[in-house]
C-alpha positions in Angstrom: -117.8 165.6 -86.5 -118.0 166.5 -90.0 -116.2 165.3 -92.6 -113.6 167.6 -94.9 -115.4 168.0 -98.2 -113.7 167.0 -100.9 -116.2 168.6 -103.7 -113.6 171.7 -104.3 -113.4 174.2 -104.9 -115.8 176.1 -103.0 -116.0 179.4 -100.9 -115.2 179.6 -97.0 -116.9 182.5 -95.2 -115.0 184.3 -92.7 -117.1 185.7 -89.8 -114.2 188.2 -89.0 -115.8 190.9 -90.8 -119.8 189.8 -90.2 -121.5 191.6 -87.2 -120.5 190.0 -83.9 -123.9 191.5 -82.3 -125.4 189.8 -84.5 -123.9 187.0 -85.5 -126.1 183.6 -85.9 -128.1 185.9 -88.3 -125.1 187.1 -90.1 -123.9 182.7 -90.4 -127.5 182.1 -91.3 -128.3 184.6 -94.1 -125.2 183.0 -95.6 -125.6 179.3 -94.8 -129.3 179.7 -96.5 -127.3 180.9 -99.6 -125.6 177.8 -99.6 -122.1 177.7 -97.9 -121.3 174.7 -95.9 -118.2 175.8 -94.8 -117.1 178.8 -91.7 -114.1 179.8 -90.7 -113.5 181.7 -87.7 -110.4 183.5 -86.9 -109.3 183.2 -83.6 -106.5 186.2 -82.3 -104.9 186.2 -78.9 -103.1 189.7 -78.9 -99.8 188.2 -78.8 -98.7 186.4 -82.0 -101.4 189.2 -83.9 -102.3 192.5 -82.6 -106.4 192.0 -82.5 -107.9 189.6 -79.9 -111.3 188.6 -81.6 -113.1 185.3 -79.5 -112.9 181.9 -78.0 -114.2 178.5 -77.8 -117.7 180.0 -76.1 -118.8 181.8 -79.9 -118.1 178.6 -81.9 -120.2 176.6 -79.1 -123.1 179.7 -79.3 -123.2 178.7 -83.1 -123.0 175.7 -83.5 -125.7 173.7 -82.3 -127.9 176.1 -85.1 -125.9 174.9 -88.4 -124.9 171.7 -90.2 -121.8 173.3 -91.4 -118.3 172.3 -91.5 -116.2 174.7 -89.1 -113.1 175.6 -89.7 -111.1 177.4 -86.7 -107.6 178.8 -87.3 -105.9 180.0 -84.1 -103.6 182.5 -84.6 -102.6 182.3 -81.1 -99.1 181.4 -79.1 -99.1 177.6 -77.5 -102.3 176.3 -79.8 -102.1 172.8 -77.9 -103.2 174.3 -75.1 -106.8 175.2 -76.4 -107.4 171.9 -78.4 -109.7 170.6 -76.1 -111.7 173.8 -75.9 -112.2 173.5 -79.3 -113.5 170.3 -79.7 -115.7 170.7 -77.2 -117.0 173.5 -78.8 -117.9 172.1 -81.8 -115.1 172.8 -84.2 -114.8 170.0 -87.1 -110.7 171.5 -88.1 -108.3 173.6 -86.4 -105.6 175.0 -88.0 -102.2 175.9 -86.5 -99.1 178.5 -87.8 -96.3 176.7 -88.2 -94.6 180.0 -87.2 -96.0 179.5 -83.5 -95.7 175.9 -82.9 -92.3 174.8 -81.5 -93.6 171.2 -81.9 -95.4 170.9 -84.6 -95.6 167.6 -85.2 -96.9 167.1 -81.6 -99.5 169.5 -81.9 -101.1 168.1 -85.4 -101.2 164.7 -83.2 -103.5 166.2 -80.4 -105.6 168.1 -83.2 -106.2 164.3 -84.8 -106.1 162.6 -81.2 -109.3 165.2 -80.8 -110.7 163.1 -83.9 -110.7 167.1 -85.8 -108.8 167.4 -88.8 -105.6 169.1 -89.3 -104.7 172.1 -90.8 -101.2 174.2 -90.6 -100.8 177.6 -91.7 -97.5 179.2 -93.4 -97.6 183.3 -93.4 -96.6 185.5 -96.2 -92.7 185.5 -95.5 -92.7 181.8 -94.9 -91.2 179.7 -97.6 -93.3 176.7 -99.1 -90.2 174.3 -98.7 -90.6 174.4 -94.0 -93.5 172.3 -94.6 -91.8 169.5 -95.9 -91.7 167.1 -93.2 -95.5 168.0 -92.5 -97.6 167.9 -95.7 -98.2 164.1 -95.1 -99.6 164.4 -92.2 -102.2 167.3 -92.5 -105.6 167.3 -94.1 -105.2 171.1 -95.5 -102.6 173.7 -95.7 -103.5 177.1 -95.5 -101.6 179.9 -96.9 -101.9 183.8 -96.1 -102.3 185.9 -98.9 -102.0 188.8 -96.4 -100.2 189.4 -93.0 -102.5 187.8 -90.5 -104.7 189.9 -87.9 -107.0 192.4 -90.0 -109.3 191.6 -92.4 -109.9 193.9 -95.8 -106.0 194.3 -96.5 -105.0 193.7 -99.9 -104.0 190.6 -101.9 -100.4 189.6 -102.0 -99.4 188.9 -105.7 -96.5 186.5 -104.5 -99.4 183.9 -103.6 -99.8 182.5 -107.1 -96.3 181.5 -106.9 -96.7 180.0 -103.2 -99.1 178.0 -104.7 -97.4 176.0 -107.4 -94.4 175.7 -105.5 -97.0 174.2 -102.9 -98.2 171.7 -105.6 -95.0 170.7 -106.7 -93.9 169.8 -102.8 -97.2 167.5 -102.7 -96.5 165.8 -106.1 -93.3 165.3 -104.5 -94.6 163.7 -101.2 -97.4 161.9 -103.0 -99.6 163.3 -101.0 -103.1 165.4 -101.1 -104.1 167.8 -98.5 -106.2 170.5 -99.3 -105.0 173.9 -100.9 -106.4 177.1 -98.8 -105.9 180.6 -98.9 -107.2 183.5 -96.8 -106.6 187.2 -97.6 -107.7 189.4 -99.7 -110.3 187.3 -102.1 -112.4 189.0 -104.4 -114.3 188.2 -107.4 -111.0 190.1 -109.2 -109.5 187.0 -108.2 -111.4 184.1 -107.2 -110.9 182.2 -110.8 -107.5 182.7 -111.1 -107.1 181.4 -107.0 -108.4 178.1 -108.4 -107.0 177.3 -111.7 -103.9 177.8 -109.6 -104.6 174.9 -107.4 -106.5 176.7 -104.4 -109.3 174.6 -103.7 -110.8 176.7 -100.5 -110.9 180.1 -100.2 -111.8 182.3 -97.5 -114.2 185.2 -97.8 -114.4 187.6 -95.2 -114.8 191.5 -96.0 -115.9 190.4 -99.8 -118.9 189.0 -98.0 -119.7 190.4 -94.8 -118.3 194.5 -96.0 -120.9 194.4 -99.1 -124.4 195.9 -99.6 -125.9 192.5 -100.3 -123.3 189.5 -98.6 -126.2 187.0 -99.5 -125.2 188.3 -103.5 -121.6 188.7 -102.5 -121.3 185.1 -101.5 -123.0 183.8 -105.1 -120.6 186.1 -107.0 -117.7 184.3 -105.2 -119.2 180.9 -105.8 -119.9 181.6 -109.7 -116.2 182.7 -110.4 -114.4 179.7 -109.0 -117.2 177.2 -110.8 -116.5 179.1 -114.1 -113.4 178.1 -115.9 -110.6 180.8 -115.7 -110.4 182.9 -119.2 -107.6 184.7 -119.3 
């Protein structure tokens, strides 16, 4: 298992929007350029519209990449696909706390799996549900758009989600990572981490431009810059 890095902030690529025909290519180009982190969105046509893959394409990939992946299931009854997922290679899996009845149960099993822990809080979810949970996680992941399509458009209100996020952990003492996924762009990369984001998740910013391999080191640059206005 890898290890969650804690040489923030850095860029996330999403292979939501790369070429699924292609796809070790479309990790590789990428990975060359220097990311060490995936993240792969995993849809079950239930709690999100799209079904996109399973445990069987993080296995095909993973054997070909010293990476750290990250798999968020945005899926009904998570616990019951733990397992698959470790077995597959996965390093973290992340959980909505707006599909897990248990949550605290299902964080257990994730860390029982020696993987680390993430939950995920959607757009309409206050900050303040995951009280009782931030001490227990090793990231917390929130939505900048409504899960289930990648390209949409940034949700303003995230900046806000973020300090009140930093407040509860100065509160709890306690230091999970800071992720968001949505809508990132180099319009807003720098300001994402001189709010306190330390992860963010590329998808159609990388994969949907002419050059990803550029797209990708445009990311990186703006969130090693310092913020200017």
């Amino acid at each position: 298992m890898n290890k969650i890095s804690r040489k923030v902030p850095f860029i996330a690529p999403s292979i939501l929007s790369a070429d699924f025909g292609n796809i070790r290519n479309e990790i590789k180009r990428i990975h060359d350029a220097g990311a060490r982190w995936f993240h792969f969105d995993v849809m079950d046509g239930a709690f999100v519209p799209p079904i996109t893959f399973g445990a069987e394409l993080v296995k095909s990939v993973r054997k070909d990449f010293e990476a750290y992946f990250d798999v968020h299931l945005m899926i009904h009854n998570p616990d019951q696909h733990i397992a698959a997922f470790k077995d597959a290679g996965a390093d973290m899996i992340s959980v909505h706390y707006e599909t897990c009845q248990h949550l605290h149960y299902v964080v257990d099993q994730i860390h029982n799996h020696d993987m680390d822990a993430g939950v995920v809080i959607n757009p309409a979810t206050p900050v303040s549900v995951l009280s009782d949970v931030v001490a227990l996680v090793d990231l917390i992941l929130i939505m900048s758009v409504n899960p289930g399509w990648g390209g949409q458009r940034f949700i303003e209100q995230t900046y806000q989600k973020i300090s009140e996020l930093k407040q509860l952990l100065a509160f709890k003492q306690t230091q999970p990572l800071i992720q968001v996924d949505g809508g990132v762009s180099a319009a807003n990369a720098a300001r994402l981490t001189a709010s306190g984001a330390q992860v963010l998740v590329a998808g159609s910013t990388i994969y949907k431009a002419d050059d990803p391999v550029a797209a990708y080191h445009e990311l990186s640059g703006k969130i090693t810059r310092p913020i200017t206005a």
